[in-house]
C-alpha positions in Angstrom: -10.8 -49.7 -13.3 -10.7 -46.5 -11.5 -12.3 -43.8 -13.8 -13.2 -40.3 -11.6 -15.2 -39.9 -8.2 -17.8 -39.0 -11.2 -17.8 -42.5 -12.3 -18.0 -44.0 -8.7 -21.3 -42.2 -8.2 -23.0 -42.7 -11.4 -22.2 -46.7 -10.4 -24.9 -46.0 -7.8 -27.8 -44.5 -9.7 -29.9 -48.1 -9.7 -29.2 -48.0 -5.6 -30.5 -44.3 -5.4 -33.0 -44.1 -8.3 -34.3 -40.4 -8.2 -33.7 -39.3 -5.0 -31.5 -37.2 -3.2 -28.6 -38.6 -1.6 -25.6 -38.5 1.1 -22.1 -39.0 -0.3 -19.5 -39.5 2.4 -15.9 -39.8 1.2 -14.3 -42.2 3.8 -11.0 -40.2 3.9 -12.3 -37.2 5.5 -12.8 -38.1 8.8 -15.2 -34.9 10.1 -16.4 -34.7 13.7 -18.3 -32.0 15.5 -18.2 -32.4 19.5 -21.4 -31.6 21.4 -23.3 -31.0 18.0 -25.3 -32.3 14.5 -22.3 -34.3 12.1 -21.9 -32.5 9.2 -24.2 -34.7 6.8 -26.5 -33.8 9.4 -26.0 -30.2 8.9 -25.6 -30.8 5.4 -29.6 -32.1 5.7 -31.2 -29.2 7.6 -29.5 -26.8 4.3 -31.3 -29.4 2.0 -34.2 -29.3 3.6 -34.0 -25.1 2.9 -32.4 -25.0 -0.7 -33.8 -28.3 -2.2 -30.1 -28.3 -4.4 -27.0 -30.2 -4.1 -24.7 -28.8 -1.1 -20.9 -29.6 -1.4 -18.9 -29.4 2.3 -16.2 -27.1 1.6 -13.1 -25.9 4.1 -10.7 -23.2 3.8 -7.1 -25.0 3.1 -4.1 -23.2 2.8 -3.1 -22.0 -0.7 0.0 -24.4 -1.2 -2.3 -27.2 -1.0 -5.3 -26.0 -3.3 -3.6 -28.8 -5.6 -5.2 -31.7 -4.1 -8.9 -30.7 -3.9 -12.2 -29.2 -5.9 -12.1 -25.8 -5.4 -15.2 -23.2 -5.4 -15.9 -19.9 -5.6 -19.5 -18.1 -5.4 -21.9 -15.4 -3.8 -21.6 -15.7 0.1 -25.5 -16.3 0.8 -24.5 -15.5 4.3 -20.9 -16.2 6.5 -21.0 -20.0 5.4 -23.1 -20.8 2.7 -21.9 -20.2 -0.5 -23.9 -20.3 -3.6 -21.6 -21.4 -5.9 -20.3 -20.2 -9.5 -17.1 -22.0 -10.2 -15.9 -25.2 -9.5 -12.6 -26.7 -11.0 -11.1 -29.7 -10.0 -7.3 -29.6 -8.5 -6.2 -26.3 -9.8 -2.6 -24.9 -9.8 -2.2 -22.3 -6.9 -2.6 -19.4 -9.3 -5.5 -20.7 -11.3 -7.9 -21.6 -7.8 -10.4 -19.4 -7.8 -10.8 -19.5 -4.0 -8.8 -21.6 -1.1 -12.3 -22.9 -0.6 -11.9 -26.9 -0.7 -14.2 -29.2 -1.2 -14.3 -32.2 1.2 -15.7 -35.2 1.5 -19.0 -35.2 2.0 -22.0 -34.3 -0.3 -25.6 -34.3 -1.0 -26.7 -34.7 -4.4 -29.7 -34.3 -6.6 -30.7 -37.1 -8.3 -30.4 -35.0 -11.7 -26.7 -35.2 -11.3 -26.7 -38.9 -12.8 -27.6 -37.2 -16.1 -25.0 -34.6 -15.8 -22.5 -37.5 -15.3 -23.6 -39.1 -18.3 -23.1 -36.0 -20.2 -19.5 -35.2 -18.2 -16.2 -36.1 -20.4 -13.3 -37.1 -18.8 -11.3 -33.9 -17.3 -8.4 -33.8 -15.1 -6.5 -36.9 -14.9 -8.3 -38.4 -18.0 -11.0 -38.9 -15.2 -14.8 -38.4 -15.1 -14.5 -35.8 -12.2 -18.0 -34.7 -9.7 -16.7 -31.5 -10.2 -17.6 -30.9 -13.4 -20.9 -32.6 -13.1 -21.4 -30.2 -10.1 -20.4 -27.2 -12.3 -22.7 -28.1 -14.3 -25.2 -28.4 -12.3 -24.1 -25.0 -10.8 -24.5 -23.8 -14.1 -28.2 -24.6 -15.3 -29.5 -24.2 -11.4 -27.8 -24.5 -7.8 -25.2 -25.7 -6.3 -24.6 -24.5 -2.5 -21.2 -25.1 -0.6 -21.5 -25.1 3.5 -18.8 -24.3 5.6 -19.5 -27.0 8.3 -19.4 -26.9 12.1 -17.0 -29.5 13.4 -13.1 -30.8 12.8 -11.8 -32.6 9.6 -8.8 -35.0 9.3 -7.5 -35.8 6.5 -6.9 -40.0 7.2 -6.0 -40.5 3.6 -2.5 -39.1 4.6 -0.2 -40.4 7.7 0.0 -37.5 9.5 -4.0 -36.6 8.6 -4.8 -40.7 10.0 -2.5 -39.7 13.1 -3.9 -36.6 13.7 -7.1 -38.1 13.5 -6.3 -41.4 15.8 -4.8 -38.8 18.5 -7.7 -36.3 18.7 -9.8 -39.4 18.8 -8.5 -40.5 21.9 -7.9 -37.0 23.6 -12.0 -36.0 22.9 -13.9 -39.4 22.6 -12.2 -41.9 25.1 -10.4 -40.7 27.9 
């Protein structure tokens, strides 16, 4: 029974016990030529903040509809401490046309903001309200990566994807 991305991570909490963790949504295909992936990245910001880091990506505003969008305090030109969060907003109620993309790392305190997290959009337990949250009571940072992203859970994303693929990693 499908229940929110929310509910999908707190099915892992015996796997990760109280530790931080990697969350890769499979997608968002994201590649940096001739540098660290973004997780990677994603793990040197840890390292620094000690908080949950979100991977975010401007999208145009026609499309804010299909993703968690943020807003914050620009910690510097791509880190974002962030301040709002809501989960697939209407073009004129995204506070930003910063998206959130697939990949994560989480705090291990989020599994008790999950438990605490009542179904939102969609009737679903939505991460992006446990991340609010979470924003909320401490810190939540969002990283504009280094690197490409595809979006392969649409045809023309997967194709994208499948072509630049082949033009940058096998020819």
């Amino acid at each position: 029974e499908m229940k929110g991305l929310g509910h999908a991570v707190l099915t892992g909490q015996t796997l990760v016990g109280d530790q931080p963790f990697g969350m890769v949504l499979a997608d968002d295909l994201c590649i940096n030529l001739g540098g660290p992936g973004v997780l990677a990245q994603m793990a040197q910001l840890y390292k620094q903040f000690r908080c949950s880091i979100v991977a975010v990506q401007e999208v145009p505003e026609d499309e804010v509809h299909k993703y968690g969008v943020i807003s914050g305090q620009y910690i510097s030109e791509d880190l974002i401490r962030v301040e709002n969060m809501v989960e697939k907003p209407a073009k004129e109620d995204a506070p930003s046309n910063l998206a959130i993309i697939g990949r994560y790392i989480l705090t291990p305190d989020i599994f008790d903001l999950i438990h605490d997290t009542q179904p939102g959009k969609g009737g679903e337990i939505q991460i992006t309200d446990a991340l609010m949250a979470q924003a909320q009571r401490g810190c939540v940072m969002a990283y504009k990566f280094k690197g490409e992203r595809f979006d392969c859970g649409s045809i023309e994303g997967f194709i994208e994807a499948t072509n630049f693929c082949y033009d940058n990693l096998y020819r």
